[in-house]
C-alpha atoms as an extended CHARMM CRD file, in Angstrom:
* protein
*
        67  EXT
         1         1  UNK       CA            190.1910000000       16.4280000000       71.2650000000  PROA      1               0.0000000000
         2         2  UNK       CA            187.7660000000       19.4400000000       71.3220000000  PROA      2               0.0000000000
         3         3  UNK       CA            183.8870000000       18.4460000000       72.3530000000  PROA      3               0.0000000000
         4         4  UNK       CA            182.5970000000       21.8730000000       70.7530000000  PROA      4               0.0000000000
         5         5  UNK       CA            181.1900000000       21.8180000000       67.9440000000  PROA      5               0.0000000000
         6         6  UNK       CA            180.3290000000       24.6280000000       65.0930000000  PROA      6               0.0000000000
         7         7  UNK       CA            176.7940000000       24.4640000000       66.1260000000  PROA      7               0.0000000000
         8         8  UNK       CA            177.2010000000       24.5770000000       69.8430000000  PROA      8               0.0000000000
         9         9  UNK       CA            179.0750000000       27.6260000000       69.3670000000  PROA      9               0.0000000000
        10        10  UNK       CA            176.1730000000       29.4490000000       67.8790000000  PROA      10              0.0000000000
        11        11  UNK       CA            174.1360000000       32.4840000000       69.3250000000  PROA      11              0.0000000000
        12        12  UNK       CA            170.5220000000       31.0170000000       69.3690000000  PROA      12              0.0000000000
        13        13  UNK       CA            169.5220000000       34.0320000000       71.0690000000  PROA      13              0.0000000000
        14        14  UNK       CA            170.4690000000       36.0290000000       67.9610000000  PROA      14              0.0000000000
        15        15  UNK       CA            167.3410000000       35.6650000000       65.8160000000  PROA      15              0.0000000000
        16        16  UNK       CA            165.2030000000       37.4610000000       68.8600000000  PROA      16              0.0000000000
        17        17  UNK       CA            167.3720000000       39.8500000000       68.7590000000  PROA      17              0.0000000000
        18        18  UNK       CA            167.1190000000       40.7980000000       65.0660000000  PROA      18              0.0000000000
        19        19  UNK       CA            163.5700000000       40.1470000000       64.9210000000  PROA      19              0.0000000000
        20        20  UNK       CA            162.9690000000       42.8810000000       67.5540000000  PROA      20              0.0000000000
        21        21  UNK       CA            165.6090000000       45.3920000000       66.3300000000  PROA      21              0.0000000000
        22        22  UNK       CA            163.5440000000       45.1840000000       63.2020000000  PROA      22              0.0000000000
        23        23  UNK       CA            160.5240000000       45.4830000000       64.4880000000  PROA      23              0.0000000000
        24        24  UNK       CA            161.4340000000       48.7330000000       66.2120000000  PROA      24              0.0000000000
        25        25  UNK       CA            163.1510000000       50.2000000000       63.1460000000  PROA      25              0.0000000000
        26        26  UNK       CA            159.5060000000       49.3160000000       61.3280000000  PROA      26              0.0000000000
        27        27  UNK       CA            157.2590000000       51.0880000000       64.2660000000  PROA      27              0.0000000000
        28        28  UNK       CA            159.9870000000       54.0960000000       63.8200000000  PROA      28              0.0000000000
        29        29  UNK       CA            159.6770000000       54.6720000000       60.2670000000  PROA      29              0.0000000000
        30        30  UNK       CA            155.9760000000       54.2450000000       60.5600000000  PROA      30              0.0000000000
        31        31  UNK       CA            155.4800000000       57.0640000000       62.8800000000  PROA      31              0.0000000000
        32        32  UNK       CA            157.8050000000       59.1150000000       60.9310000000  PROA      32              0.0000000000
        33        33  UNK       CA            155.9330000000       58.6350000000       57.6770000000  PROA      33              0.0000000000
        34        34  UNK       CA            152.9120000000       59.0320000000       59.3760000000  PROA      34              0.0000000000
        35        35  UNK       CA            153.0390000000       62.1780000000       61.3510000000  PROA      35              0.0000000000
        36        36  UNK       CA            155.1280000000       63.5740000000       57.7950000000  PROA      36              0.0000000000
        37        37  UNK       CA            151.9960000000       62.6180000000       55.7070000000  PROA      37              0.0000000000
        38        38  UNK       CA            149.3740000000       64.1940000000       58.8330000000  PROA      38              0.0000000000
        39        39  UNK       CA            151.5150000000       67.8310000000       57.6290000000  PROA      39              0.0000000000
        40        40  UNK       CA            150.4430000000       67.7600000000       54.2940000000  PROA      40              0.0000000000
        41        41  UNK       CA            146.0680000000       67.0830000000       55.0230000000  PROA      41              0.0000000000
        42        42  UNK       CA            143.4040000000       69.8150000000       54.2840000000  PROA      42              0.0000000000
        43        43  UNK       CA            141.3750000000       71.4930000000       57.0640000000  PROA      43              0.0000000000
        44        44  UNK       CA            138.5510000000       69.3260000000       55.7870000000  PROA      44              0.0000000000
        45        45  UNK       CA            140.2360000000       65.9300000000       56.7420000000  PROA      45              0.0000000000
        46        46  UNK       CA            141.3910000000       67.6750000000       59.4330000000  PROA      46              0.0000000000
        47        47  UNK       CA            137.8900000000       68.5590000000       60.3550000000  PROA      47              0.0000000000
        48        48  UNK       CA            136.4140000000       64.8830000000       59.3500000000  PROA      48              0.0000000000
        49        49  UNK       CA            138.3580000000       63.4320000000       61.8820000000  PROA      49              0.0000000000
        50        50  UNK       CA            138.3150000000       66.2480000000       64.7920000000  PROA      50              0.0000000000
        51        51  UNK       CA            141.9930000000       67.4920000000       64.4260000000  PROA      51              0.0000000000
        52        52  UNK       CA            143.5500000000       71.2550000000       64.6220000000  PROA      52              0.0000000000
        53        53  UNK       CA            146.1610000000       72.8190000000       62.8730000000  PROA      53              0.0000000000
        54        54  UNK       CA            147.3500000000       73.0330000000       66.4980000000  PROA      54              0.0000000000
        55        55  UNK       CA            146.9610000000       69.0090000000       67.0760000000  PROA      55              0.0000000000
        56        56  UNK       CA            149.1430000000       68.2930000000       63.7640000000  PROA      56              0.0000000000
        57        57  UNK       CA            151.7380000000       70.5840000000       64.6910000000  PROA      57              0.0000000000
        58        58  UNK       CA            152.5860000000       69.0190000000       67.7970000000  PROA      58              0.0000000000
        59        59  UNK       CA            152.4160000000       65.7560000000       66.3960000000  PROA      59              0.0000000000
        60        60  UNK       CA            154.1630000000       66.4240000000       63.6790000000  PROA      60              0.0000000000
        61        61  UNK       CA            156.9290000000       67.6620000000       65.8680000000  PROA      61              0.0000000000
        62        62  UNK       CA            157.3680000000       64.6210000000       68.1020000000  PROA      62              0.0000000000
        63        63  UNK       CA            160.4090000000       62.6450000000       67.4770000000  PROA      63              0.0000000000
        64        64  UNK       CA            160.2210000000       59.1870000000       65.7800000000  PROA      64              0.0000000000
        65        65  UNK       CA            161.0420000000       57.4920000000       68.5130000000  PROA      65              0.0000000000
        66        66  UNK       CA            158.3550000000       59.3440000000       70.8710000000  PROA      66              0.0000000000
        67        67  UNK       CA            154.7950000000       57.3300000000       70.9090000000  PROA      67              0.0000000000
């Protein structure tokens, strides 16, 4: 007779796992919504926070995954 049971066989390390997949896929889509909405300010918010046109573009053109 088998000693294994259906909750010995389960992957406890499974719920880290998923908890820090999601939490990347969250910081991704936050820098890609945020660098997205940076494209679209005027040169006054631009110029109320200290930002160029030149700043924003090279944001804007880092990939998601780039911090």
């Amino acid at each position: 007779m088998s000693t294994l049971t259906q909750n010995s066989m389960t992957n406890h390390h499974a719920p880290g796992l998923i908890q820090q997949v999601s939490e990347t896929l969250h910081v991704w889509h936050e820098r890609y919504r945020t660098r997205r909405e940076l494209t679209n300010w005027t040169a006054r918010d631009l110029h109320d926070v200290g930002l160029s046109w030149t700043d924003i573009a090279y944001e804007a053109d880092k990939p998601f995954w780039r911090a």
